[in-house]
Structure formats: structure tokens, C-alpha cells
N, C-alpha and C positions, 0 to 999 in steps of 0.2 A: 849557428842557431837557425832552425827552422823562420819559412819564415810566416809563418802564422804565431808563431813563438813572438817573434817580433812584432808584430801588429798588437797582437797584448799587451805586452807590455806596453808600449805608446797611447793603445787604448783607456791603460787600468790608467797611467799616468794622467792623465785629462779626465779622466772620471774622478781622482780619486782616490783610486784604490793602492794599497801596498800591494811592495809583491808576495809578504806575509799570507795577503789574499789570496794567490795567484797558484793554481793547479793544472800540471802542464797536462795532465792524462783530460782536462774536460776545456781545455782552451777552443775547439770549435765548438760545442756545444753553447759556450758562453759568448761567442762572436755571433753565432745564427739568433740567440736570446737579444744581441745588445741591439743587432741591426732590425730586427724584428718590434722592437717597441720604437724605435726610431721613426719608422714610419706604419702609421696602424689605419688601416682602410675601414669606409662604411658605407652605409646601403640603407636606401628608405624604401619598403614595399609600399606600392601603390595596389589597390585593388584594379584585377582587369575584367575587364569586358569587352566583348568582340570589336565595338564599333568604338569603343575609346584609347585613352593612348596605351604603349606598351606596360607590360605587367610591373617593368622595373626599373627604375631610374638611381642611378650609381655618383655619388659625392665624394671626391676623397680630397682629407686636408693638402693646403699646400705646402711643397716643399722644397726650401731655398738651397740647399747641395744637390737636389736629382733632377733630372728632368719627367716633368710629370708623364706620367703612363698614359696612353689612349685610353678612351672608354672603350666599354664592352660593348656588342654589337645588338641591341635591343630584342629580347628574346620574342619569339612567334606567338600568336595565340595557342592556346594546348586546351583541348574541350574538358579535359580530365586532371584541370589543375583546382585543388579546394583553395575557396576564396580566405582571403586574411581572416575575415568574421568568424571564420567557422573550424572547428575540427573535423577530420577524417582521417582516424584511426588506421592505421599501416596494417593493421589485422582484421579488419573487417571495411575492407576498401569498396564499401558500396553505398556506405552510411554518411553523412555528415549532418554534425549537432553545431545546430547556431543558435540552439536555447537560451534565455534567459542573460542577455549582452545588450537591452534597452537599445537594439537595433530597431529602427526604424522605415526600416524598407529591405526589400528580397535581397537576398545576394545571388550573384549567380548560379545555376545548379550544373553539376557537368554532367556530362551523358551518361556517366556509369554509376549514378547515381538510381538504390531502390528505396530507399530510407532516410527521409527527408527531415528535421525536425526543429521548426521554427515558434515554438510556441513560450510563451512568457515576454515576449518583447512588447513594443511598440508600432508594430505595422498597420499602417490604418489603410493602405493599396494594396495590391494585386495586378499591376499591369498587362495589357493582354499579350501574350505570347512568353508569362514570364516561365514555363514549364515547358516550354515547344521541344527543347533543347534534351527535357529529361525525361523523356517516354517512356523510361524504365520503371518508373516511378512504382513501388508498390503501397507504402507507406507514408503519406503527408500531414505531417501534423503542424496544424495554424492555430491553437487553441490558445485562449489568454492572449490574444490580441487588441485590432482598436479597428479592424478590418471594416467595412459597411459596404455595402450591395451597390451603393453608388459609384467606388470607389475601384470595382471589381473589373475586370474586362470581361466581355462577354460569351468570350468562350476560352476561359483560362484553362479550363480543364478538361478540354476537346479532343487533346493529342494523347491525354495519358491510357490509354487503353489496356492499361496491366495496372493501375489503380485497386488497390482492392480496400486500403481504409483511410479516409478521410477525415480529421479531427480540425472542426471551427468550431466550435464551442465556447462561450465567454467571449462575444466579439460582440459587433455592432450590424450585423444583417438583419435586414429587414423583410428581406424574401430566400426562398429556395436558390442555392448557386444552380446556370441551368445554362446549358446540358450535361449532364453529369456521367462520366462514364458507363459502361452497363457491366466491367469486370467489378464491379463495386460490393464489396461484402460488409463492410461497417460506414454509416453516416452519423456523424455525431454530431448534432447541430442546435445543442443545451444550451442554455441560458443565452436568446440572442432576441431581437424585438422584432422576429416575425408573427404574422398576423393574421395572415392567409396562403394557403396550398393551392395553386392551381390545379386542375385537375389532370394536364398532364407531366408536373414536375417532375413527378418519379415513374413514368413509363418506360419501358424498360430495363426497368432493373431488376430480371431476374433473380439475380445472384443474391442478391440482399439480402443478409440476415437478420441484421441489427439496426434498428432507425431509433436513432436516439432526440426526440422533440421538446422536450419538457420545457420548464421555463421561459415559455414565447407566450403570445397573443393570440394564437390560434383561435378562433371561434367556430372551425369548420374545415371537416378533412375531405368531404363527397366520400366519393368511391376510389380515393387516394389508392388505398392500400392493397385494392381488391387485387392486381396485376402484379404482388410481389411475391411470386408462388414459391420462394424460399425463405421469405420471412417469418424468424423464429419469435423476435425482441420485440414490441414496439411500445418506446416508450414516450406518450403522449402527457401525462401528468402535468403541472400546474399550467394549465393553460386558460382559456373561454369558453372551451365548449360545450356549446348547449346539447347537443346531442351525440348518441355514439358514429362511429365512421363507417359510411356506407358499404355493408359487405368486407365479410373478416376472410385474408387469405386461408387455405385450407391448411399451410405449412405452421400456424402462427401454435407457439409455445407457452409464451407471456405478454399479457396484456394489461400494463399502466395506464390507469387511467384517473387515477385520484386529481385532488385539488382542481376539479370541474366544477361544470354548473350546470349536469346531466340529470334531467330530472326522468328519463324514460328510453328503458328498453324493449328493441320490437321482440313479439314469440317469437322462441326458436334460435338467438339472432345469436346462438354459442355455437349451434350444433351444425354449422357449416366450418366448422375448426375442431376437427377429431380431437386435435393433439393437445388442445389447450390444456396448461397444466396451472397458471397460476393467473388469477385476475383481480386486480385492486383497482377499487371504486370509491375509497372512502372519501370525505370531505366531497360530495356532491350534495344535489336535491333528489336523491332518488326516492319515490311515495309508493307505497305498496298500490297506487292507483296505475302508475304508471310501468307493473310489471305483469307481467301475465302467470299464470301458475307451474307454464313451465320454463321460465326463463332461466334460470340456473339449474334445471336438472339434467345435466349432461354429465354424463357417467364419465369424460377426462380428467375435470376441474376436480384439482385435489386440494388446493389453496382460493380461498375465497374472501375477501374485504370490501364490508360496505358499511364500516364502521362511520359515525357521524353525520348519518342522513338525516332522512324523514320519515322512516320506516315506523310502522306501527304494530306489524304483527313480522315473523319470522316467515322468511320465505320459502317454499320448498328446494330443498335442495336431493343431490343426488346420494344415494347409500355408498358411494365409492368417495365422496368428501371427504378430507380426511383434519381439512384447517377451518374453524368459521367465526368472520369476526364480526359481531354486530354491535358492541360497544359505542356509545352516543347515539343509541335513536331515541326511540318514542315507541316501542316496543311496550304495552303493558300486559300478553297474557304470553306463557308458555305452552306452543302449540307439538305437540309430541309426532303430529303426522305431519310437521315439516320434515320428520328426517327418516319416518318408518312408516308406509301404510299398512304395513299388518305388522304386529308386533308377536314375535313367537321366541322359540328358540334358532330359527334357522334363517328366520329374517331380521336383521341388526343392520345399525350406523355403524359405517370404520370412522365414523369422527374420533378424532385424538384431541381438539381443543374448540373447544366453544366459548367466548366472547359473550357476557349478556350482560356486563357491568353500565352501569350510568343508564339505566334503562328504567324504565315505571314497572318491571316486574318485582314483585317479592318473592322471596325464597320460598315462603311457604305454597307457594303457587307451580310448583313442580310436581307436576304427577306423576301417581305411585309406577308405573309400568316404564320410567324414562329410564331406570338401571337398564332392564332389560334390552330396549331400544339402543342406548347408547354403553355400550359395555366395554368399546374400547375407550372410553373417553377418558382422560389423562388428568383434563383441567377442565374446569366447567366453574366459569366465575360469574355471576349473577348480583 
């Protein structure tokens, strides 16, 4: 008899087993099984970092027939290893998601690291140098945190120089993070208890598209924005400001500005921005005292809101306007050369929708030549 034949049998006997049980064609298969749960090894990850201890520390039960095995030789630091916290996908090995896991401080980032995305935790730091490591960096998102400017190091985000969008929004700053890279094309820095812009926070950032401010304490931007000659976005809304921001870049496309406390715009102060195509103003103090006649006649502006001011009469606007929403002023006449100085056949408003509800005009106060004037108009609610 074989003699692994033999070892079965002896085995199944002290196990057990009949030899009813006993199948001579799978007897090593069932020996490497029996010795195999006999002794069953385990392992606790530890999270690593450069300057603390090895990445892995190895436990195995003990056992009274063997002599126990050496440990294994304490593995090296590896820049390119994702931390426990976090996933990084086997197929898109540039990314790692440590979203939403009530983490409460950075994990390490490795070098090959473009796609970063820490947001829905509990981070209230930033320590400095915590990015040094990921220079790659094109995508960082910290949004839905507990982060605060005091808490931040001061030049966290000095080294990432291939940086292009940046998400803190819903956190606790209090001021602009600074210096801020200049590859930078999105700032998203919404709902946070800033108050004031220095005036050189955002110097040099060409690249910038999009500046997302809203929901802060802003009372005052200067001439922030004048130096961001690719910004398309800026969105300024619920903030303090009393007045508009000194000098609009020539690149700018849309401009938020609602839920202020803007009571007055300078002449002119569109037509240094070609390209403007949508501007909202509502929820301010704007007085037809405080505008000039041609403060929105800028032939780009095709969307227009200054709905719940303090307006009294209708502003002029431009024949190439195509959206206009005046709803909640204090508007009580219907002024026909707001939108047409000569009214013919060949000279017409492209408005499509006009806004005059909640206003002191009545209906019958629309005069007879407004068809002709306004002939594309879609909606006209009064």
C-alpha cells in the first residue's frame, strides 16, 4: 500500500472518518486540505508612512506539534503603495477615492497619484507638506469637510504645479488658501466663512476659468478679478457686497452676482467684457438712481436678472437681449424705448421673455407699438 494510502487511513481514523469515506484517487488533495486548516496564518495592516513603522506587522497562532516559522522580513517603504483608507483601482492606477469613510485626517498620497478625492469626511487639517509627495496632482477634491485656514499649512499647495482643479467648498475657511498654484483652471471655494479677498490672492492665475465664491462673507473683491484674463465663470452670489468688483476681466462669460447688497453700477462698467453672455443681479438694492442709461446696453448680454430690487422704471437694455427678468421691483410705467429707439419694421427687440410680474404696472398700460417692438417675445408676463 502506498504510502500516502497509509497516512489516511491513520488520519481518517483519528478524525473520524470511515473508510466508506475514504477515496483513494483524491487522498493527496485531502491531506494538503487537512494540513492546511491545521495551521491557518494572519496578518494585521497597519497604515504606512515614511517616517513611521513598517507597512506590515505579521501574527501567527501558535502551534504545539511545529516549530513556529520565522517572521517575514519587514517590507520597505514603496511611494506607490494606496494607503488602507483608500481605493485605487487596478485600471485607472492614477486615482484614489478616500471619500466618504468619516476619515478624519489626510492619508498619504503616492507619487503617481493625478486624482485625488477626499471629500465627505471629517478632515478639519491640512498639514504642511501633506502634497509634497504628489506633484502629479491634477484633481484635488477636499469638499464636505471641517478643514479651517487656521488649521491649513501654509504653503500646502506650493509644490502641486500641474494642479488644475481644486474643490473646498463646504468647509470652515476663513480666508483664500495662498499661494495657489498658477496651472489652476477651477477654484471652488462655496459655502465657506470667508470675509475678505486680499488683493493679491488670486495673482497669477492666468489659467482660471472658473471661481466659484458664493456663500461666504465677502464684503469686497477691489480689482481681484481684473488679472484673471481666462476667467469665463465667476460666481460671487450670496455674499456682502456692497458694490460690484473693481474691473471685469475681458475673458469673463458669466457673472453671479445675486443675493448682494449692490446698490450701484459704474457707466460702461459691461463693456470692458465683449463676451459677457449671462449676468444675474437679483436680490440686491439696485435704484434706477444708481445706474446710468447705458449700463446694460452691451450688445453680448443675452440673459439678464435684476429681478427683486428697487428699480422703478425699466432699464435700457440692448436689441440683442434675448432674456429679461425684472420681476419684484417697483416698476410702475411700461417704457417701450427701453428696448427700441426707433420702432419700424427693421428695427425690433430679439427679447424672447420679459419678466414684469409683482411690479406696480397694469396691463392696460402697455402701449400700442410694443407688438411691433418686441415681436420675438415668447412670454411677456406683467
Amino acid at each position: 500500500m502506498p504510502w500516502a494510502t497509509t497516512l489516511i487511513l491513520i488520519l481518517a481514523g483519528l478524525c473520524g472518518a470511515s473508510l466508506g469515506q475514504y477515496n483513494e484517487e483524491e487522498d493527496l488533495a485531502w491531506l494538503q486540505y487537512y494540513l492546511r486548516q491545521s495551521r491557518v496564518s494572519s496578518y494585521n495592516y497597519v497604515p504606512y508612512y515614511e517616517e513611521e513603522s513598517p507597512a506590515y506587522a505579521y501574527s501567527y497562532p501558535s502551534a504545539t506539534d511545529t516549530e513556529p516559522e520565522p517572521e517575514p522580513e519587514p517590507q520597505q517603504a514603496t511611494p506607490w503603495r494606496c494607503p488602507q483608507e483608500c481605493d485605487c483601482p487596478p485600471n485607472f492606477s492614477s486615482a484614489m477615492y478616500c471619500d466618504t469613510r468619516n476619515l478624519r485626517y489626510l492619508p498619504f498620497v503616492p507619487s503617481r497619484m493625478k486624482y485625488v478625492y477626499f471629500q465627505n469626511n471629517l478632515i478639519t487639517s491640512i498639514q504642511e507638506g501633506a502634497f509634497d509627495n504628489a506633484t502629479e496632482l491634477e484633481w484635488l477634491a477636499l469638499h464636505n469637510n471641517q478643514i479651517s485656514s487656521e488649521k491649513m499649512g501654509k504653503r500646502v499647495f506650493g509644490k502641486l504645479q500641474r494642479l488644475e482643479r481644486l474643490y473646498m467648498n463646504n468647509n470652515n475657511l476663513t480666508r483664500l488658501p495662498s499661494p495657489l498654484p498658477r496651472s489652476l483652471r477651477e477654484l471652488h471655494l462655496s459655502y465657506n466663512q470667508i470675509s475678505k479677498v486680499p488683493p493679491n490672492a488670486l495673482e497669477g492665475l492666468e489659467n482660471l476659468t472658473a471661481l466659484y465664491l458664493s456663500h461666504n462673507f465677502i464684503f469686497e473683491l477691489g480689482a481681484s478679478l481684473k488679472g484673471l484674463k481666462s476667467l469665463i465663470l465667476a460666481d460671487l452670489s450670496y455674499n456682502n457686497l456692497r458694490k460690484v468688483p473693481d474691473g471685469l476681466p475681458a475673458s469673463l462669460e458669466q457673472l453671479y452676482l445675486e443675493y448682494n447688497y449692490i446698490n450701484a453700477i459704474p457707466d460702461d462698467y459691461f463693456q470692458v467684457s465683449p463676451r459677457l453672455l449671462y449676468v444675474r443681479m437679483s436680490h440686491n438694492s439696485l435704484t434706477n438712481q444708481g445706474l446710468s442709461s447705458n449700463t446694460f446696453n452691451s450688445s453680448s448680454i443675452l440673459e439678464l436678472d435684476l429681478s427683486y430690487n428697487r428699480l422703478q422704471k425699466i432699464p435700457r437694455v440692448n436689441t440683442n437681449l434675448e432674456n429679461l427678468y425684472l420681476q419684484g421691483n417697483q416698476i410702475n410705467e411700461f417704457s417701450i424705448s427701453s428696448f427700441c429707439s426707433v420702432v419700424d419694421v427693421m428695427n425690433y427687440s430679439r427679447l424672447q421673455v420679459l419678466r414684469l410680474d409683482g411690479n406696480d404696472i397694469k396691463r392696460n398700460a402697455v402701449p400700442p407699438d410694443a407688438p411691433l417692438c418686441l415681436r420675438r417675445a415668447t412670454v411677456i408676463e406683467i
